[in-house]
N, C-alpha and C positions, 0 to 999 in steps of 0.2 A: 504494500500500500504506500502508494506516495504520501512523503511528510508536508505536511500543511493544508489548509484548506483549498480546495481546487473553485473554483470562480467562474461561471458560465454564465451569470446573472449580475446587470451593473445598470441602475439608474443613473441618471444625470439632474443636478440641482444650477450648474452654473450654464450658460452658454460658452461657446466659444469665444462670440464677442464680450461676455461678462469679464472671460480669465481675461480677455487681450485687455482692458479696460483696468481691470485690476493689477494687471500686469505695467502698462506706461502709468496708472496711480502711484505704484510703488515707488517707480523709477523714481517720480518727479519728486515724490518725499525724500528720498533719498540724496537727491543731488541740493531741491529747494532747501529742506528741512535739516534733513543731516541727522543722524543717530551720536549719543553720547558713547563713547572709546572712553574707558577708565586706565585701559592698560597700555602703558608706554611701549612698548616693542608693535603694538599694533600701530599705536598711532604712526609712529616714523614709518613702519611697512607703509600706511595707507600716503600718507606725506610725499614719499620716495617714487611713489607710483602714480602720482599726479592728484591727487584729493586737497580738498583747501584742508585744513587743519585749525583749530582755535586752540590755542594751547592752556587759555584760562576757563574755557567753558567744558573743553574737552570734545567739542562739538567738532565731527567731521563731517564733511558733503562730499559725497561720493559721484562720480562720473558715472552715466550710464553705459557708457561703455564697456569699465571695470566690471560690471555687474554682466554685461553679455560675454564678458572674454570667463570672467570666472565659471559660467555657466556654463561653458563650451571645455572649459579644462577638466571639469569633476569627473570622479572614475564611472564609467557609461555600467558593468556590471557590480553588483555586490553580494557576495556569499558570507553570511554569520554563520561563521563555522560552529562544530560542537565539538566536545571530547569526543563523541560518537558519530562516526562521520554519518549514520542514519538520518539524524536531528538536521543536519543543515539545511539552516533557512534560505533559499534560494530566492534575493528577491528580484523575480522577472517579469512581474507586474500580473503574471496573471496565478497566484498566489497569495492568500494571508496567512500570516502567521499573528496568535496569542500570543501576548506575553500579560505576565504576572505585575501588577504593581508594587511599588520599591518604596523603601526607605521610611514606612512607619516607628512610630515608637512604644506603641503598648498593644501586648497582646491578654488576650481573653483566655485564660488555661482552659486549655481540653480536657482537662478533667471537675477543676473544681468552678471552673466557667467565673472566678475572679479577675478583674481587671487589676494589670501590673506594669510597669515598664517592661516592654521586650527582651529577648536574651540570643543569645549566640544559638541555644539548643532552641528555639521556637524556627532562627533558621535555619539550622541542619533538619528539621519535621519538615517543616513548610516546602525548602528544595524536594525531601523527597517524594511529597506530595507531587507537587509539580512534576520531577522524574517521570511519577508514573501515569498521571492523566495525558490522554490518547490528543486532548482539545487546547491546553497551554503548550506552546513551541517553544518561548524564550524564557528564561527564567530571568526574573531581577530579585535583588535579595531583598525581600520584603518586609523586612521590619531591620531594627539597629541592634546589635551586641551590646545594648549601655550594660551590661555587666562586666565589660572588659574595658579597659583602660583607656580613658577618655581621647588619648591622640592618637589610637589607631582602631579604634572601634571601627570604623570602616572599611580596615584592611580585613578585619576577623570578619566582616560577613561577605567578602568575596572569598576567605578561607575555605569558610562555612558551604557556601556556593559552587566553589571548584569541587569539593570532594565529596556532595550529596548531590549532584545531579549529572547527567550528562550530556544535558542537552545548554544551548551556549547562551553566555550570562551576559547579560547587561546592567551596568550599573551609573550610578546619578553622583556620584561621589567622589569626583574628579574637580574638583571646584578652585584646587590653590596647583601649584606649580610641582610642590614640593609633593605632594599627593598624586598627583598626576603619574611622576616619576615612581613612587613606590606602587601603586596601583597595575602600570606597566609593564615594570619588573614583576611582579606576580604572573603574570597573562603572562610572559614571555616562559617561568619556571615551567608553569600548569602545562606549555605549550610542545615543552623541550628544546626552549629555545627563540632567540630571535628569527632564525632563518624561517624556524617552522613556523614561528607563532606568524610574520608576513604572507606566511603562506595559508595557512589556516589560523584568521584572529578567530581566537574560541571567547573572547569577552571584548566588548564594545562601550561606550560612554554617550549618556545622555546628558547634554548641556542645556540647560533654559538658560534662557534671555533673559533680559529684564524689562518689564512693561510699564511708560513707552517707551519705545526707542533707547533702547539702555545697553549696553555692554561692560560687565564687572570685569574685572581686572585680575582677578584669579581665575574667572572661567576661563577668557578669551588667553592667557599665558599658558593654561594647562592644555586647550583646545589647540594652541598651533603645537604645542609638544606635541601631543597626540595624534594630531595629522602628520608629524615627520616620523613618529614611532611605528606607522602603521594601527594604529589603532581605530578602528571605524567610528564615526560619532554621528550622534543625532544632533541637529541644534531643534528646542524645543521651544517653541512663542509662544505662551500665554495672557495673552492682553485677556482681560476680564471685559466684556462688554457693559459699558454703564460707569465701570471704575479706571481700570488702567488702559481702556479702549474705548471707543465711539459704541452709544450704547446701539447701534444697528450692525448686524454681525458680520456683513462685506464688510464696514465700517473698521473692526477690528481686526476682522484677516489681511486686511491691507497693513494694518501696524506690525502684527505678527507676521507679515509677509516680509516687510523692511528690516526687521531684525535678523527672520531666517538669510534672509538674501544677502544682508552686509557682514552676517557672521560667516556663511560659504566664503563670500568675497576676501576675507581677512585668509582662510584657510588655503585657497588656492592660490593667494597669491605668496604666501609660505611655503605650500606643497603643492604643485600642482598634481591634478589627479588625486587628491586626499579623498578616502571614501568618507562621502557626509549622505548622510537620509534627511528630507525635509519632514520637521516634525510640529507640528499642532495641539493644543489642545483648550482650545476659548470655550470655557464655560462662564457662563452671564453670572454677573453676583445677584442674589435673592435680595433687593431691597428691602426686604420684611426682618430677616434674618440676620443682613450683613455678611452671609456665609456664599460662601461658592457653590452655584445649580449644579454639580454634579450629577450625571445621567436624566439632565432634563431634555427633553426632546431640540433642545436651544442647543445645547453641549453636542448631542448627535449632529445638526444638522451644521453646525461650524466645523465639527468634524471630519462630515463628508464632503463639506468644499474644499477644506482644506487637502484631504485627496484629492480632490482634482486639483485642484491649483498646483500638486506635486508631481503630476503625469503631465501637467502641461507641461511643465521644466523639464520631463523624461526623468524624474528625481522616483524612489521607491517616498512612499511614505509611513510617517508613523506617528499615529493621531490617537490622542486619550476616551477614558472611558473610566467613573467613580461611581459612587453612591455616597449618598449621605444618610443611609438607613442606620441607627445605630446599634442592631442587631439582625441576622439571618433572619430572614421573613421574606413576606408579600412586599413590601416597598422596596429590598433592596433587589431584587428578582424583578420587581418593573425598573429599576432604575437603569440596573445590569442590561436586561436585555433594550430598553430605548435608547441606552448609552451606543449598545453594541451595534443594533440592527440596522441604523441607519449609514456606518461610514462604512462598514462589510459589502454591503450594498454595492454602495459607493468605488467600491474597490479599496476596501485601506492595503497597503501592504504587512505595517504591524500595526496593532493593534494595542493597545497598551493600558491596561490599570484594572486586570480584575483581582478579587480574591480578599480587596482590603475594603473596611467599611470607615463610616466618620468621615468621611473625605479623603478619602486613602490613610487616614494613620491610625487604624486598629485593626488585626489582624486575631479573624476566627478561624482556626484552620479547614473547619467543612465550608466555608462560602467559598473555600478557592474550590472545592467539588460540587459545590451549586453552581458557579458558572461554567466548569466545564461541560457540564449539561445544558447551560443555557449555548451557547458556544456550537457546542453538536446539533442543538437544533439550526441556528443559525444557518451552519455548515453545511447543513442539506435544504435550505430556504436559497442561498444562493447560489448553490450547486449548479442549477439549472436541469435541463431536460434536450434531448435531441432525437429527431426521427429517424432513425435507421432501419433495415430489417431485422433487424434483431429489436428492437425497442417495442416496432411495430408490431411485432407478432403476429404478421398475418397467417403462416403457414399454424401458429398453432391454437387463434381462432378460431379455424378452420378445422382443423379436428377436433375440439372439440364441439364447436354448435351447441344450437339454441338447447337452453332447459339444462345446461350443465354446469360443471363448476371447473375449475383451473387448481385445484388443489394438488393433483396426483401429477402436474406435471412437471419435466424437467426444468424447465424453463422460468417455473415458480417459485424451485427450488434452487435454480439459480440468480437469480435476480431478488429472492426475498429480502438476505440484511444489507444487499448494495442500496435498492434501491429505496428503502424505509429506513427512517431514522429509528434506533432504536432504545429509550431509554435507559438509563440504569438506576433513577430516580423518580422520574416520576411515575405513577402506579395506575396502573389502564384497567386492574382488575376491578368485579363488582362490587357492590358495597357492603355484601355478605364476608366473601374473601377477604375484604379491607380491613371490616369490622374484627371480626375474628383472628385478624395475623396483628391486634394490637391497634389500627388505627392510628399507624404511625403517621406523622406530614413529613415532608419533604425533608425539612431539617431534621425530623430522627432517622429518617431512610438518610444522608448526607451524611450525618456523625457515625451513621456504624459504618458504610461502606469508611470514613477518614480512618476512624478506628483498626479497620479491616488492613489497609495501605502503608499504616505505621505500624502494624505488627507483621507484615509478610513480605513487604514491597523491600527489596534490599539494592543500593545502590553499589557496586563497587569504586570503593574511594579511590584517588590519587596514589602513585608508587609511594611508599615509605618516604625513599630520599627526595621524592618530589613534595610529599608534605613537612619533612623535614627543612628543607629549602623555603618553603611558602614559612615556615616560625620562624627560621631566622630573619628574611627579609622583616616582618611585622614589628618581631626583637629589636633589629639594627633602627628601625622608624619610631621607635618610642621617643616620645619630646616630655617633658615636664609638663607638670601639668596646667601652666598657662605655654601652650604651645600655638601650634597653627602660624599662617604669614597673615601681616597687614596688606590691608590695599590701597597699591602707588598709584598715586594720581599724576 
């Protein structure tokens, strides 16, 4: 079975004159308006290369030309390798891949269902959860190690992540320079190396922006490392529509467009050919709330433009999806799948933020198996359908005829679990059956299959001397404990 979801089904929300429209918008903010550059080494790149520069505002305008040359340089395929070369995410546009949501801080125990700060062993569960569902492809380390030592708690949850899964990790946690470099070094260990890890990156880095028009100064310093290291990155625009964006949502994918587009632009002109994925995710803030609309139908549908605005460029994409349910249930299972269904559609390439609830920062380990099911259904919504002879069945229409049934034949029997999706969750029996086996819902059928996953599912970890290699690098990275870099202006 091929890995990832296969795509025969894709609506369209923008026109073509929309993206063109959206597209010389960009431009003209880019060259008129100009984006804030925090990080010195960019700023002179940009300078060096003909961009005006304000050295006290920090404000660059960018040539639209820079913007078509950078766009013509990026690497035209990209493969997220895995440890297991099965898992690789091939992204060729006609293709999605899940991934997990990253970097919460409290998880819910699976046993005594108390809320706690997270730990290092919630993500050694959580990866192997992930491992073993058929419907998440990329793993991110989904919650934080704070049980281990405050200036490398980061490195232990890609520890964590290399050696309970094997399918290929992405992680958000590339923010300082200094980080970046130890981060790397790891991918290269896990990899067997620089030559190999270029050749097969088995971990990747998501960078946000800053909304509006913003570039920090530890991201955009780690992000051109990481473009010269080989290391794949997403640059990731979240303008909020109403707060840190135009509250009409073309409104703020134009903003999040300016940022993805001037952060490529920084990176190829560093590296040419650097692999970047254009990444999204504008979810409207709830003015009642103050909170972020996570899996509101607003969040889907900025989403889904957001993929197309990424296949206009011939770029893959990878666009968000949250809840703000704050336990397993009916609202987080509508959020999930309106989050999901509309940029699937759309064509996303990854897909990015199930499993966590709160707005991505709490982590119950059965919701990351609730949305693998929602996912699977998805999976076979855009599937599609096609006429062939074989689809068609006419030859065994035909023998069977009228007043009959199709039970007993080949054909039934082979096409049944290709062609139906088929639960593992939700329960189609009657309400006798139901009643009688407990009248369990969704989330007690969820918790024992997770139960079931973490007592049988076994991942084989990293060589000895390759986990031995991954403590020392973490060891060598330890800073005091006011560590971390400032940021130069």
């Amino acid at each position: 079975m091929a890995f990832g979801i296969r795509r025969g089904v894709r609506f369209q929300i923008l026109s073509d004159s929309d993206l063109d429209r959206i597209h010389w918008g960009t431009l003209h903010i880019l060259e008129k308006v100009g984006v804030q550059v925090d990080s010195i080494p960019c700023r002179k790149l940009l300078k060096d290369n003909g961009c005006e520069v304000d050295e006290k505002t920090r404000i660059v305008r960018i040539p639209s030309h820079l913007v078509e040359e950078a766009l013509t340089k990026k690497k035209a395929s990209i493969t997220l390798a895995a440890r297991n070369p099965k898992y690789d995410a091939k992204l060729d546009m006609n293709h999605s891949y899940m991934t997990a949501n990253g970097n919460g801080a409290v998880a819910v125990d699976f046993e005594t269902g108390k809320r706690r700060p997270s730990t290092k062993e919630d993500l050694t569960k959580s990866s192997r959860i992930i491992d073993y569902l058929q419907n998440v492809h990329i793993h991110w380390p989904m919650v934080s190690s704070t049980d281990q030592q405050p200036s490398v708690v980061h490195f232990h949850d890609l520890d964590a992540s290399l050696n309970n899964t094997e399918k290929h990790v992405m992680y958000e946690t590339g923010v300082t320079l200094s980080d970046a470099k130890v981060l790397t070094e790891m991918g290269y260990v896990a990899a067997g190396g620089e030559k190999e890890y270029r050749r097969r990156p088995i971990t990747s880095c998501l960078q946000c922006t800053y909304a509006p028009l913003q570039h920090d100064a530890g991201v955009m310093d780690a992000s051109l490392y990481f473009a010269e290291k080989g290391v794949p990155l997403v640059f990731f625009g979240m303008p909020q529509p109403g707060a840190t964006g135009p509250a009409t949502l073309v409104g703020s994918l134009v903003v999040g467009n300016a940022e993805v587009l001037s952060a490529l632009t920084m990176t190829q002109l560093s590296t040419p050919g650097a692999s970047v994925i254009y990444g999204m995710g504008n979810a409207p803030l709830d003015m009642r709330t103050t909170i972020r609309a996570g899996g509101s139908p607003e969040h889907a549908l900025s989403s889904a433009m957001a993929t197309e605005l990424a296949h206009y460029y011939d770029m893959p994409s990878c666009v968000g999806v949250s809840a703000t349910a704050k336990q397993p249930g009916d609202q987080a299972v509508m959020e999930y799948y309106t989050g999901c269904v509309g940029p699937l559609l759309a064509g996303a390439d990854l897909m990015c933020g199930i499993g966590l609830l709160e707005d991505s920062s709490c982590l119950f380990l059965e919701q990351i198996v609730i949305d693998d099911e929602i996912v699977g259904a998805i999976s076979r919504l855009i599937r599609g359908e096609w006429a062939n002879d074989d689809t068609m069945a006419l030859d065994v229409i035909e023998k069977v005829g009228p007043g009959k049934n199709f039970l007993a034949q080949k054909h039934t029997m082979q096409y049944l679990r290709s062609e139906n999706f088929m639960p593992g969750l939700i329960d189609r029996r009657s309400f006798d059956a139901w009643s009688q086996d407990g009248s369990k819902s969704l989330v007690d059928r969820a918790r024992e299959k997770t139960k079931w996953i973490l007592a049988n599912h076994k991942v084989a970890p990293l060589e000895k001397d390759v986990q031995k290699k991954l403590g020392d690098v973490i060891e060598k990275a330890k800073k005091p404990m006011w560590g971390g870099e400032s940021k130069t202006h």
